[in-house]
C-alpha positions in Angstrom: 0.0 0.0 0.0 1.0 3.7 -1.0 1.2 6.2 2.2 -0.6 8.6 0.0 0.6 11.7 2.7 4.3 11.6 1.9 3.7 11.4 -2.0 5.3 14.7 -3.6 6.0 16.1 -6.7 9.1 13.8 -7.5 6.9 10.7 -7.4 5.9 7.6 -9.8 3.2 5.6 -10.1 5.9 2.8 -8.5 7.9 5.4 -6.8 10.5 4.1 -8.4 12.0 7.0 -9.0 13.9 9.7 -6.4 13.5 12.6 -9.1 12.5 13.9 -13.2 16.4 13.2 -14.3 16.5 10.1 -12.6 13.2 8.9 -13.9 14.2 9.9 -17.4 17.4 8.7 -17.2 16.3 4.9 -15.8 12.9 4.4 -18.3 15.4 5.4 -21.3 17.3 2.3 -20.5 14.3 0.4 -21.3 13.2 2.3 -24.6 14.7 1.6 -27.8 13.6 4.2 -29.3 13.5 8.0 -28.1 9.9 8.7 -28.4 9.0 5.4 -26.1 10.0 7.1 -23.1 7.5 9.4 -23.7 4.6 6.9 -23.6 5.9 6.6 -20.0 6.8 10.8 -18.8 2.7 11.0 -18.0 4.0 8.9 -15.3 5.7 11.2 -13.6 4.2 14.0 -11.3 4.2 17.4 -12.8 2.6 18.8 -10.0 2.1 17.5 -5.9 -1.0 15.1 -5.9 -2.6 13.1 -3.1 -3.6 10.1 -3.1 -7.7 11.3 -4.0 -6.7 13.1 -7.1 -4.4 10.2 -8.0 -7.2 7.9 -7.6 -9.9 9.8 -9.3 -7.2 10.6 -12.0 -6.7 7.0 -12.7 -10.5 6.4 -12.9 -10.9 9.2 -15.6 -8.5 7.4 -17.8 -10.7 4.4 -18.4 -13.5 6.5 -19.6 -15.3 5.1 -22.6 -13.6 1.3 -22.1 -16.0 -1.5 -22.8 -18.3 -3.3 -19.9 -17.7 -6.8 -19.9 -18.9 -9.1 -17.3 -16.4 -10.6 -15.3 -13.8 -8.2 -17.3 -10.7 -6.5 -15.3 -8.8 -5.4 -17.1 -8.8 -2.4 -19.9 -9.8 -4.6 -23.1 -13.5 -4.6 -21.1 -14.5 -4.3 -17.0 -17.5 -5.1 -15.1 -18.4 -3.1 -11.9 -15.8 -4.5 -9.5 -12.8 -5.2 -12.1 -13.3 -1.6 -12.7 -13.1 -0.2 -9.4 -10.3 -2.5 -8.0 -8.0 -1.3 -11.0 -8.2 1.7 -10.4 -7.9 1.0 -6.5 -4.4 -1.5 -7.3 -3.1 1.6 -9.7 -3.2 3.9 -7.2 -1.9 1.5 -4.4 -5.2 0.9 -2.4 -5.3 -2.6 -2.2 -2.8 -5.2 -3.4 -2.2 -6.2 -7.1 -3.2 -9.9 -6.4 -6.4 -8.4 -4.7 -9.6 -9.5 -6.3 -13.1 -8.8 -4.8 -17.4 -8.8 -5.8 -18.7 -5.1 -5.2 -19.7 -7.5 -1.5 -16.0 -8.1 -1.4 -15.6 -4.4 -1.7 -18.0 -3.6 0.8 -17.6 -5.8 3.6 -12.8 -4.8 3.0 -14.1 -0.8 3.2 -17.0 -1.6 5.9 -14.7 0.2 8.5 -15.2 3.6 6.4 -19.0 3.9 5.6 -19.9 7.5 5.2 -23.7 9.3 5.0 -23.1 11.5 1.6 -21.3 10.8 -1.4 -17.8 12.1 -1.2 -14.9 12.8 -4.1 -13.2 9.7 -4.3 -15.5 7.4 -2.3 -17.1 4.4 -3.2 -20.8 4.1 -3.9 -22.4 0.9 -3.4 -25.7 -0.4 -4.7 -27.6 -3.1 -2.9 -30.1 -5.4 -3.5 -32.7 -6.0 -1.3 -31.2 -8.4 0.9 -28.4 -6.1 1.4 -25.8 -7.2 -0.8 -23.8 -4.7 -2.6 -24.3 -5.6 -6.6 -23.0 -3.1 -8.2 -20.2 -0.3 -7.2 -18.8 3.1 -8.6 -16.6 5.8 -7.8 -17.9 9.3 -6.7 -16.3 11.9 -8.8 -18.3 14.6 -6.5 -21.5 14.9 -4.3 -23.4 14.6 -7.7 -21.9 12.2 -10.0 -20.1 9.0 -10.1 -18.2 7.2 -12.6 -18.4 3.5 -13.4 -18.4 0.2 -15.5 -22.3 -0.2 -16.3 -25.2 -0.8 -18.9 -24.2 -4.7 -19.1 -25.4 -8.1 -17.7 -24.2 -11.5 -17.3 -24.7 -11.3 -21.4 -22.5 -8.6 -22.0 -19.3 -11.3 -22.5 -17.5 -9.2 -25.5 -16.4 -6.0 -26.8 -19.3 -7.0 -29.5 -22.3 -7.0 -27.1 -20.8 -4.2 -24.8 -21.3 -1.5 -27.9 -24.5 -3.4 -28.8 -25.7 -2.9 -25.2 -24.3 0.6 -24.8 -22.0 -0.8 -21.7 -19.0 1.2 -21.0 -17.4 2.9 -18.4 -19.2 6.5 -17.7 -20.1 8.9 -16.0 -23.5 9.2 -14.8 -25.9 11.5 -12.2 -25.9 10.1 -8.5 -29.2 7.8 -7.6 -29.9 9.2 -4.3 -31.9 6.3 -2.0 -30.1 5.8 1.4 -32.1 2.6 1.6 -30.5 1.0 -1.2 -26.9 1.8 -1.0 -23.9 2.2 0.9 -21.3 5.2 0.6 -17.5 4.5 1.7 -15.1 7.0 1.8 -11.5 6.2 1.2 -9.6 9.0 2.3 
């Protein structure tokens, strides 16, 4: 896990890296070619972040990638292979992690919240109480998430067919029916 309060300007994704030069210096000994290493410079902080921004960051980069049930990774995600890549890029849980929206749940159940908040976790339940679906807030209003599928939505194919994708949608407000965590 990342401790999100001592990340600075000079960090990486890996932190990896003690500054710019040396970032440069070590990722151009794995390019062959000059204009590789920068596919990798986004990776490096231009300006200081904290661990929320990173987070919500990472999310917004996945915008518009297919809904595929069971998917997680970015060829196609469902719900929770959605939310626990972003949470394994930014160093929230471990990168062998793997977990239902429950799973998700019942790991953050220490940090349930009343409102939405940036950079929380919203969790939809069923009426036995089981989370079945999870997004992440983006603000009090609107979250961002892996939806439009089913348990038929097993390709890229069917996800355009379905209109499933990760997006951004309005926040369903009905405290009965779901769960609010708040990461940070």
């Amino acid at each position: 896990m990342i401790d999100w309060s001592n990340y600075n300007e000079t960090g990486t994704i890996c932190q990896c890296f003690e500054s710019r030069a040396n970032a440069t210096s070590q990722l151009s000994s794995f390019a062959t070619r000059p204009e590789e290493v920068t596919l990798v410079r986004p990776f490096v902080m231009e300006k200081k972040v904290n661990g929320k921004m990173w987070f919500l960051r990472i999310a917004m980069t996945y915008l518009g990638t297919p809904y595929v049930w069971g998917g997680d990774d970015p060829s196609g995600f469902d719900c929770s292979g959605y939310v626990i890549e972003c949470l394994k890029s930014a160093g929230l849980v471990g990168e062998r992690d793997d977990y239902s929206a429950d799973g998700l749940l019942k790991l953050f159940e220490d940090k349930i919240v009343e409102r939405p908040v940036k950079g929380g976790l919203l969790f939809y339940l069923n009426e036995r109480g089981r989370a079945v679906h999870v997004t992440i807030c983006l603000d009090e209003h609107f979250q961002i998430g892996a939806s439009g599928g089913s348990s038929s939505t097993k390709d890229v194919g069917s996800a355009w067919r379905d209109n499933a994708f990760v997006k951004i949608r309005p926040i369903r407000f009905d405290a009965k029916k779901m769960k609010i965590v708040d990461l940070f």
